[in-house]
LUMGUKOL-893167 format. One line per 8 residues: their letters; for each residue x, z, y negated of C-alpha. Coordinates in steps of 0.2 Angstrom, whole numbers, padded with zeros to 4 digits. Each point is the difference from the previous one (the first is absolute). Layout:
BEGIN
A> X Z Y ~ ...
//
This chain:
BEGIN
XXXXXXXX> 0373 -0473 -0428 ~ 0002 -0011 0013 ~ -0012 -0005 0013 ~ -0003 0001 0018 ~ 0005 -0018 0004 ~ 0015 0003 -0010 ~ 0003 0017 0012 ~ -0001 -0011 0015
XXXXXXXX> 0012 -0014 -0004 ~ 0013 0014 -0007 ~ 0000 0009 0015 ~ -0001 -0018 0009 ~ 0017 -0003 -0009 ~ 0009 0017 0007 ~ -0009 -0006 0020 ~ 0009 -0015 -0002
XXXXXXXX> 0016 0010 -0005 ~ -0001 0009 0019 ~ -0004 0017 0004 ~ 0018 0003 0005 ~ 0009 -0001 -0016 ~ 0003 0014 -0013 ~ -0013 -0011 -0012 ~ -0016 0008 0010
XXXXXXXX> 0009 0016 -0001 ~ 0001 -0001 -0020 ~ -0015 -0005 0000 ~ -0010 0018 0001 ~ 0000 0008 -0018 ~ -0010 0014 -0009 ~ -0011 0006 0015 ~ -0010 0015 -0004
XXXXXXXX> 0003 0011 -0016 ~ 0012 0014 0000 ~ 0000 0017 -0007 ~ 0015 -0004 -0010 ~ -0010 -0003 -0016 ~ -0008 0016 0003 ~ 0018 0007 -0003 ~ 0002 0016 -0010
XXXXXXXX> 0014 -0013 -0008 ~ -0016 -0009 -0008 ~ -0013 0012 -0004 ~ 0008 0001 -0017 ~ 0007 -0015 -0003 ~ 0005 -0007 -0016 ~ -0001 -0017 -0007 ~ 0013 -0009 0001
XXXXXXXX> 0006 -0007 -0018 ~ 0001 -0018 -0005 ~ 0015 -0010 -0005 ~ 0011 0010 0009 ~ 0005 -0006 0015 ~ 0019 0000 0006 ~ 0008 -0020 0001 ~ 0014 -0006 0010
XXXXXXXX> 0006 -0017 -0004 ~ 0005 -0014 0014 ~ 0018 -0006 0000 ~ -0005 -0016 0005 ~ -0015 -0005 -0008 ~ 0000 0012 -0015 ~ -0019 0006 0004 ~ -0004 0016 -0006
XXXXXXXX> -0008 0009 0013 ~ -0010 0016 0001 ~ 0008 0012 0010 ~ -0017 0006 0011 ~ -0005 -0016 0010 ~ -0018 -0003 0009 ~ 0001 0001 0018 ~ -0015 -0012 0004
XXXXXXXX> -0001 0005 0018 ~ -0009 0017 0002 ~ -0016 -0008 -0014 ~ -0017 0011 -0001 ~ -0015 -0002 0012 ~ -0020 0001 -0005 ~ -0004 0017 0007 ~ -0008 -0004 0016
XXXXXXXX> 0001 -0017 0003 ~ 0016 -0011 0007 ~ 0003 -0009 -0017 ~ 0012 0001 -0015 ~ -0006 0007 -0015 ~ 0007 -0016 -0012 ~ -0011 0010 -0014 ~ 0012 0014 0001
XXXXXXXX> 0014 -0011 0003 ~ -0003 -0008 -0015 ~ -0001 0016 -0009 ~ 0015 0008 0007 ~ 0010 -0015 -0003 ~ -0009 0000 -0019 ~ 0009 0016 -0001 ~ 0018 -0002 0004
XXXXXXXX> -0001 -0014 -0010 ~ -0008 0010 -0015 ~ 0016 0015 0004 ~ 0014 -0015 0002 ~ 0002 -0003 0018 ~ 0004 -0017 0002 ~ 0007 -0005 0018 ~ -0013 -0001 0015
XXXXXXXX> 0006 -0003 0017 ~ -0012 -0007 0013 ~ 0001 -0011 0017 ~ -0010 -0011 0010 ~ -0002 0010 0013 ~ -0002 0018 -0010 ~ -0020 0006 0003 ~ -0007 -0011 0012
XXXXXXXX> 0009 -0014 -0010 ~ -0012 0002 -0015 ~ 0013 0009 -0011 ~ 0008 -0017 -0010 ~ -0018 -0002 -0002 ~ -0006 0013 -0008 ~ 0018 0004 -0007 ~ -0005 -0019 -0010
XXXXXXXX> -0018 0002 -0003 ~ 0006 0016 -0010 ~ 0013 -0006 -0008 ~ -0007 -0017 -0005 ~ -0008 0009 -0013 ~ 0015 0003 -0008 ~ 0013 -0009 -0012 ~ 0011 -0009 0014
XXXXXXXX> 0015 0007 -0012 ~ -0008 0018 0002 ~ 0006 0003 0019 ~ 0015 -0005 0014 ~ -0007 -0003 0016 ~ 0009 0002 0015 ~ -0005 -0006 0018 ~ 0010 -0006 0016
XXXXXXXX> 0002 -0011 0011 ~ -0007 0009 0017 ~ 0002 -0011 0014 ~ 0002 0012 0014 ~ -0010 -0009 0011 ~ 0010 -0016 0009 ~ -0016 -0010 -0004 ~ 0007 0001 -0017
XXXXXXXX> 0017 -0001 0000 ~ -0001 -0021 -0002 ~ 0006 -0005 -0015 ~ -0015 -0009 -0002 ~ -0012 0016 0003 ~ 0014 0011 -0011 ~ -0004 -0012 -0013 ~ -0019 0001 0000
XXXXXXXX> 0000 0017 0002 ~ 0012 0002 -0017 ~ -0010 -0014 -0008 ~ -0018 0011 0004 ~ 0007 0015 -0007 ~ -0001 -0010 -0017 ~ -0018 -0004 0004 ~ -0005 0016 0004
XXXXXXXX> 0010 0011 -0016 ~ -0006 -0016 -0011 ~ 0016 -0003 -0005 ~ 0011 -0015 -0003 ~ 0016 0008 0002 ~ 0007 0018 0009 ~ 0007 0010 -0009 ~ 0011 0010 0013
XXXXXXXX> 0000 -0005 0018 ~ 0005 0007 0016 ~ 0006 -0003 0017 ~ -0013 0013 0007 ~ 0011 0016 0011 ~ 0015 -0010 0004 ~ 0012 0011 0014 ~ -0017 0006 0013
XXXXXXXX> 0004 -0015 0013 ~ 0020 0001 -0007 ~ 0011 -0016 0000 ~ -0012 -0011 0011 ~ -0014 0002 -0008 ~ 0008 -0004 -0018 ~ 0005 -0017 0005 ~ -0015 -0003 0009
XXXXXXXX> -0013 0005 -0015 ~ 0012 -0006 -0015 ~ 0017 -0008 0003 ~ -0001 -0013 0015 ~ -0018 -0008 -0004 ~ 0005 -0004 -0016 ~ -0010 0014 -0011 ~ 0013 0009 -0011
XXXXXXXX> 0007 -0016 -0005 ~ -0018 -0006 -0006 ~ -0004 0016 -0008 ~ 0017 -0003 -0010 ~ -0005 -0017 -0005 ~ -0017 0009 -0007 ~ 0009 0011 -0009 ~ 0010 -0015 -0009
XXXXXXXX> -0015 -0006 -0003 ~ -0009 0015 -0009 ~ -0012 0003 0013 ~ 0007 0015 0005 ~ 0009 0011 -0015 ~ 0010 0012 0010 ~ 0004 0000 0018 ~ 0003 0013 0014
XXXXXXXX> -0003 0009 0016 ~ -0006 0017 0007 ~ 0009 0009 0012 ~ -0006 0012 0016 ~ 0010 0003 0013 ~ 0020 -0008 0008 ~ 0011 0001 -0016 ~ 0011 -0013 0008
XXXXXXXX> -0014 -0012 -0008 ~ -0001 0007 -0015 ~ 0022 0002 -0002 ~ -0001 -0020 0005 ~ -0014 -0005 -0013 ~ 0010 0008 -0013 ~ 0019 -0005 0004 ~ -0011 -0018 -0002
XXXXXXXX> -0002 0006 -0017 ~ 0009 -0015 -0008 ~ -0010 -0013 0009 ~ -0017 0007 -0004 ~ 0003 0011 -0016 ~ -0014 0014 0005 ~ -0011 0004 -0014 ~ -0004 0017 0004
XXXXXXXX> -0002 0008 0018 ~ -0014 0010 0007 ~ 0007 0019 0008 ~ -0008 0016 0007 ~ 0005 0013 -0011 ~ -0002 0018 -0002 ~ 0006 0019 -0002 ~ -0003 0001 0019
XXXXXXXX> 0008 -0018 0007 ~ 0014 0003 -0012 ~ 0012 0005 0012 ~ -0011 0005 0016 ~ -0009 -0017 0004 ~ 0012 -0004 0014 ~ -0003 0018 0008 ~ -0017 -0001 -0003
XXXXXXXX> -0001 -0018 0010 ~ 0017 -0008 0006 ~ -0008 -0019 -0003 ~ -0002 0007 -0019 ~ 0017 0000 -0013 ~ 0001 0011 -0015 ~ -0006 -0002 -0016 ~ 0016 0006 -0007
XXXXXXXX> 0010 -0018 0009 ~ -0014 -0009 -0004 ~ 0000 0004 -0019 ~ 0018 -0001 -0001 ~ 0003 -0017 0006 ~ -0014 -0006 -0010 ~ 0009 0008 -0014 ~ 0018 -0006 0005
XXXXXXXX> -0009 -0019 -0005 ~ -0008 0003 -0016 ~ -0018 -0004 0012 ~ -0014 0011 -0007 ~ -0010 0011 0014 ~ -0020 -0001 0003 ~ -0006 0015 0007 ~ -0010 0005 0013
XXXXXXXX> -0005 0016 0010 ~ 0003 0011 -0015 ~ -0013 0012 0010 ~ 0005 -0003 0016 ~ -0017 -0005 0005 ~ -0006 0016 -0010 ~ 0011 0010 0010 ~ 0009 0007 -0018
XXXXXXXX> -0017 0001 -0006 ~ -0003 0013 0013 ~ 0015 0010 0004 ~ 0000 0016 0008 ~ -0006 0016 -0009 ~ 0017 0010 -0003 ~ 0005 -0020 -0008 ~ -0014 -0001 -0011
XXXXXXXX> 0005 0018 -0006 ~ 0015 -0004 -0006 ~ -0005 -0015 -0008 ~ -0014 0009 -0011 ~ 0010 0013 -0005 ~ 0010 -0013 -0008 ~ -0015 -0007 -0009 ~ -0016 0005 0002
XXXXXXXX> -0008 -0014 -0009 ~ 0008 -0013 0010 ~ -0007 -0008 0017 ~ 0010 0000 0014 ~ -0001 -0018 0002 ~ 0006 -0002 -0017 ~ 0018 0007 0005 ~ 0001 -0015 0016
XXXXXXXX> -0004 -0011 -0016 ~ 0014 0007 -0010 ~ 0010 0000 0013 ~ -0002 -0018 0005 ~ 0001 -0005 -0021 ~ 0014 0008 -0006 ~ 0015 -0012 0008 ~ 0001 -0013 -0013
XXXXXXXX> 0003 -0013 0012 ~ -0021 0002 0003 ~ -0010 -0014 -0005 ~ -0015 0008 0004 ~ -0009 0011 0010 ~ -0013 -0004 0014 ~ -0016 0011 0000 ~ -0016 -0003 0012
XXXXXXXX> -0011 0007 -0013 ~ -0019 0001 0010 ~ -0006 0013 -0011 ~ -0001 -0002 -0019 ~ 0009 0018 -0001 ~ 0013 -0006 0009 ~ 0001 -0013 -0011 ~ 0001 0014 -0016
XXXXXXXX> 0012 0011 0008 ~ 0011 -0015 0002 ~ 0000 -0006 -0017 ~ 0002 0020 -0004 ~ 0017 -0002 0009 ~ 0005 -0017 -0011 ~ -0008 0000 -0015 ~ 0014 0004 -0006
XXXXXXXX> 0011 0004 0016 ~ 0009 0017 -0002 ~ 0015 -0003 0011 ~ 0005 0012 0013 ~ 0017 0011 -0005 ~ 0015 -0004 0013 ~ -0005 0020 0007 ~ -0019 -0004 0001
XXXXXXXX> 0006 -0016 0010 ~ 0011 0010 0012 ~ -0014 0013 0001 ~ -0011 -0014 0005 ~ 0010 -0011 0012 ~ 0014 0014 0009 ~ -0008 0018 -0003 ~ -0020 -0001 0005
XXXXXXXX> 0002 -0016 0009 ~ 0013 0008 0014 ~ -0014 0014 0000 ~ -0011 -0015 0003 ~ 0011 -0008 0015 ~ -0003 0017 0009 ~ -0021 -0002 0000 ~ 0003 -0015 0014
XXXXXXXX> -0014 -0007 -0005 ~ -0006 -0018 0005 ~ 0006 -0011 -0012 ~ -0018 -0010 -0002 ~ -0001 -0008 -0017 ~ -0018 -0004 0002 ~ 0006 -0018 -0004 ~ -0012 -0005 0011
XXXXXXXX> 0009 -0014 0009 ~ -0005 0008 0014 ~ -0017 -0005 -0002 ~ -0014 -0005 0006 ~ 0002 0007 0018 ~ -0011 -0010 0013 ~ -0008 0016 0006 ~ -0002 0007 -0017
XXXXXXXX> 0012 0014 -0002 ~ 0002 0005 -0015 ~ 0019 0002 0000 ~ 0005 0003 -0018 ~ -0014 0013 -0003 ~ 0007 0010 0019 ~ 0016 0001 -0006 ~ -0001 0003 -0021
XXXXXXXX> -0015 0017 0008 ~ 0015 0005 0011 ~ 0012 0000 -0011 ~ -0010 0009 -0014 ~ -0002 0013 0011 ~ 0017 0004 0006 ~ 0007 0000 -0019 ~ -0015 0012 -0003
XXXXXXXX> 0008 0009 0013 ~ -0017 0001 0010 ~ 0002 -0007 0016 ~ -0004 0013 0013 ~ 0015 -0001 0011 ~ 0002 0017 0005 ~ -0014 0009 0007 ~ 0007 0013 -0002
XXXXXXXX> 0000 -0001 -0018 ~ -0014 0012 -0008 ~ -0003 -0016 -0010 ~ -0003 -0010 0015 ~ -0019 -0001 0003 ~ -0005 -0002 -0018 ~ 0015 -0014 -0001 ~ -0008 -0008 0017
XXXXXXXX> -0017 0000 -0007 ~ 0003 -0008 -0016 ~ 0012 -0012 0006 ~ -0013 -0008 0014 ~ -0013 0001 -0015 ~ 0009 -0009 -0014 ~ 0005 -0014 0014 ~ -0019 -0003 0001
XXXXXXXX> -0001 0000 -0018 ~ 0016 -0013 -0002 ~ -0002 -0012 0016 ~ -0017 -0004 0008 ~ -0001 0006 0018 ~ 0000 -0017 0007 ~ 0017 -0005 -0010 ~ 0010 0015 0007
XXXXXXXX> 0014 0001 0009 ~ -0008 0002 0016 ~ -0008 -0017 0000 ~ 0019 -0007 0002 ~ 0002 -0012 0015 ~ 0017 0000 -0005 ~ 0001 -0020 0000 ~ 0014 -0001 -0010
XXXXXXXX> -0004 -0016 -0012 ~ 0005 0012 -0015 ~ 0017 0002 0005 ~ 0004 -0016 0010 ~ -0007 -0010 -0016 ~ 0013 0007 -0009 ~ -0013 0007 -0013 ~ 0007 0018 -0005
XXXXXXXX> 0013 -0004 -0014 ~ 0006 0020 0004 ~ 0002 -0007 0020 ~ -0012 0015 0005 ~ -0002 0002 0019 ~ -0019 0001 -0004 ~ -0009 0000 0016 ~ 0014 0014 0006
XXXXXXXX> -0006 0011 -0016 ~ -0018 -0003 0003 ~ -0001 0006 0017 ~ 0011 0015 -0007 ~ -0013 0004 -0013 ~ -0013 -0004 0012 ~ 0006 0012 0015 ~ 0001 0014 -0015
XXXXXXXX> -0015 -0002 -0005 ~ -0006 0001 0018 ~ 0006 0015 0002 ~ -0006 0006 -0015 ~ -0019 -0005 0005 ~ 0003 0006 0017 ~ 0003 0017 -0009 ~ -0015 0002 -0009
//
């Protein structure tokens, strides 16, 4: 595990990367445990089998690779105490090695920029044949965006993952600052074209680039398909984004364009978002219904992961896996991968999520780029309560609903239980820094919906 001097100087690093760029965003992971592994989904789990796992093949390099990935940015805590649990790390990781999962994504700036750490103390203890890891090159900050400070901060991701080479590398969420901010991070200091020469070289096996936000950047990168021959490209994907991820946020483009112009090039998709930032984990009531009646046995998370795996044009599938039975229930879902029929898809992606579109919910992935907020709201955890409770169809709207009281009580009670009182909405000053950062991939006007939720909740306590 490491030390406190090795804390210090990791969280020196992200200082020295400036509090305004997305990296000190990124940088909040786990937080405190959720009741999702509490989950009716998990009180009977089963084991998942060995020497199952489902395998797509790169084009380009000829890897075969797992199709569940290890998402290395939401890593376990200690209970009670501000320090990753490399134990269970290492046991986790153990794991999904043991069940066939072989690509690990990480960052430098993911978890308080510890996660290549961990992510390569973990995996250090495996056969470097064994795993693919993945990591970007996350230079939001302009600090950064030197060639010379681009370099050392590809070269230290070697370091920290103990690896000589990359085996898939990213230009990290390309399309947030649009066409400006490409040619200032990558094009016009000279990166991509080092980042080419490495990849010549072997040091970096596959090549490519996430994408959030103006698709102008992402139709440019690939109509530049023949000068830098992508290796694969990183997408959010899911039965909800499918078609509704522009209505949802007009800075956002559909899954279904985004697929199909990967597809149109032969370039293999990395997925992320399967859940939504949990939100397809937790989906309204009358959803989850519907889904069940289908098949019991099955979690509801393990349809967004079918969803998101049966295109064959998916490399692999990103999962955040905290908890070890999220971990199981994801290996469930690909080992072996039970595809999605064409009407299970359209059930999925037209059917439930139009039903979905009507909820109006606030489109918080729980990303946490958000985070950590100078005053110490707790912004993710505010929105993901709300939320829960409209799709419960709880919140006490109407008073003169006979449900009202009751809904009023429980709502004011469980947002104690979720959010510390001194991380609530009302502790807002509304200075702006997490939108005029440009943190929020989803473009969320968050201190517009916080003093919403804050004036309701108001009026709630007001009532009581």
């Amino acid at each position: 595990m490491q030390n406190k001097k090795d804390n210090i100087s990791r969280r020196t690093f992200l200082k020295m990367m400036g509090a305004g760029s997305a990296a000190a965003a990124i940088a909040a992971c786990a937080g405190k445990k959720s009741t999702d592994a509490d989950d009716d989904d998990y009180k009977n789990q089963l084991e998942p089998p060995v020497g199952k796992m489902t395998y797509r093949t790169c084009p380009t390099s000829g890897d075969r690779v797992s199709l569940l990935g290890y998402g290395m940015m939401r890593l376990p805590m200690k209970d009670g105490a501000d320090e990753f649990d490399q134990e269970m790390i290492n046991r986790q990781v153990d794991y999904a090695i043991e069940h066939g999962l072989n690509y690990f994504d990480t960052s430098p700036v993911y978890c308080r920029g510890l996660s290549e750490r961990c992510t390569g103390i973990a995996l250090s203890r495996h056969p470097r044949e064994k795993f693919f890891v993945a990591t970007k090159l996350s230079n939001f900050d302009p600090s950064y965006q030197t060639l010379e400070n681009s370099k050392k901060m590809y070269h230290d991701s070697m370091k920290e993952l103990q690896v000589d080479y990359i085996d898939y590398y990213l230009l990290h969420a390309i399309g947030g600052g649009g066409m400006e901010d490409l040619h200032r991070r990558f094009i016009d200091n000279g990166v991509l074209d080092y980042l080419l020469e490495e990849r010549a070289a072997g040091r970096i096996r596959n090549l490519g680039f996430s994408y959030h936000g103006d698709v102008e950047v992402f139709d440019y990168l690939l109509a530049e398909n023949d000068k830098y021959h992508w290796d694969f490209v990183q997408i959010e994907l899911n039965w909800l984004d499918w078609q509704y991820a522009n209505e949802i946020n007009d800075s956002n483009t559909d899954a279904v364009y985004l697929y199909g112009e990967l597809q149109k090039r032969g370039i293999p998709a990395v997925i992320m978002e399967p859940l939504l930032g949990g939100r397809l984990a937790k989906v309204p009531q009358y959803v989850a219904k519907q889904l069940k009646q289908r098949d019991p046995e099955k979690s509801i998370a393990s349809w967004a992961f079918r969803y998101a795996g049966t295109p064959e044009g998916v490399l692999t599938v990103l999962s955040g896996m905290t908890y070890m039975e999220h971990l199981k229930d994801n290996l469930l879902s690909y080992c072996p991968l039970q595809p999605l029929t064409e009407e299970e898809q359209r059930l999925l992606d037209t059917q439930i999520a139009h039903q979905m579109m009507e909820e109006e919910l606030i489109p918080c992935n729980a990303c946490q780029y958000c985070m950590p907020c100078p005053y110490g709201i707790d912004i993710p955890a505010i929105f993901t309560h709300y939320n829960k409770v409209k799709t419960e169809d709880r919140l006490p709207q109407d008073a003169g609903d006979p449900q009202y009281r009751e809904n009023r009580r429980r709502y004011l009670i469980s947002l104690d239980r979720s959010v510390e009182r001194d991380r609530q909405p009302d502790h807002c000053i509304q200075c702006g820094r997490c939108i005029h950062e440009k943190h929020c991939p989803q473009q969320i006007n968050i201190p517009k919906e916080l003093e919403r939720i804050s004036q309701f909740v108001e009026q709630l306590r007001r009532q009581a």
